[in-house]
C-alpha positions in Angstrom: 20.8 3.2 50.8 22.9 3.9 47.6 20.4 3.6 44.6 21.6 4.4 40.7 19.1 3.9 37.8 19.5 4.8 34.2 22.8 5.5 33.5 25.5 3.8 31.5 28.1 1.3 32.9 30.5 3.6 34.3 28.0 5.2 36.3 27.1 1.8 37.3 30.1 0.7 38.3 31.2 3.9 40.4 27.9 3.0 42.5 29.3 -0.6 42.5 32.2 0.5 44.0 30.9 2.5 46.8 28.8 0.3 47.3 31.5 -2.5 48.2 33.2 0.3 50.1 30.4 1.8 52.1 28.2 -2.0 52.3 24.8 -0.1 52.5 22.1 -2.0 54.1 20.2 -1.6 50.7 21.3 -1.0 47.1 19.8 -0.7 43.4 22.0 -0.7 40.9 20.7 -1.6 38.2 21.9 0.7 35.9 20.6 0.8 31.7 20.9 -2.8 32.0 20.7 -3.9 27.7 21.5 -0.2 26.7 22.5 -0.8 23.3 24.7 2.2 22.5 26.8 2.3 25.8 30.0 3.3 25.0 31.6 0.7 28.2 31.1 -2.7 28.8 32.0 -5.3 31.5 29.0 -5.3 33.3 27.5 -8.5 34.3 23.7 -8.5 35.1 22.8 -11.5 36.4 19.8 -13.3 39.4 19.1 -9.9 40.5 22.3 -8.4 40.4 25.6 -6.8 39.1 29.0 -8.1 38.3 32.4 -6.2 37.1 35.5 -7.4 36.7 38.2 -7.8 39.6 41.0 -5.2 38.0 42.2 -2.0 39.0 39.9 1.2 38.6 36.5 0.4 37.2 37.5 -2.3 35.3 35.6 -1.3 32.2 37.0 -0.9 28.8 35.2 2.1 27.4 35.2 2.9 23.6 35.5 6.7 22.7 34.2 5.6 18.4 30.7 4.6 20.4 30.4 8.1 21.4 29.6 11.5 20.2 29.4 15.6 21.6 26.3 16.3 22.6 27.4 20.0 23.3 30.9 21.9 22.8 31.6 24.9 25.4 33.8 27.6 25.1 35.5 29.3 28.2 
């Protein structure tokens, strides 16, 4: 069983992958399917499941402007 819920697309697609790698006998992946503020997209929800694009990596383009720092640490 790999399951994933409520995280953006790039946690998404990392389950994606191992998914395809490990082919679980179940899997949920269904992400934050319609977040509006995720800062990747490429995801394809569609009939019950998930889609990304056949590239290298993760495939998803992710756009640092949509972000911002939650926290700043110091060592």
């Amino acid at each position: 069983m790999v399951g994933q819920m409520n995280e953006g697309a790039v946690a998404t697609a990392a389950a994606l992958h191992l998914s395809c790698a490990v082919s679980p006998r179940f899997a949920e992946l269904y992400g934050a399917d319609g977040l509006q503020n995720d800062a990747a997209a490429g995801l394809i929800y569609r009939d019950g499941g998930v889609e990304g694009p056949a590239t290298t990596g993760l495939g998803l383009e992710f756009d640092a402007s949509r972000t911002h720092l939650v926290k700043e640490f110091e060592a």
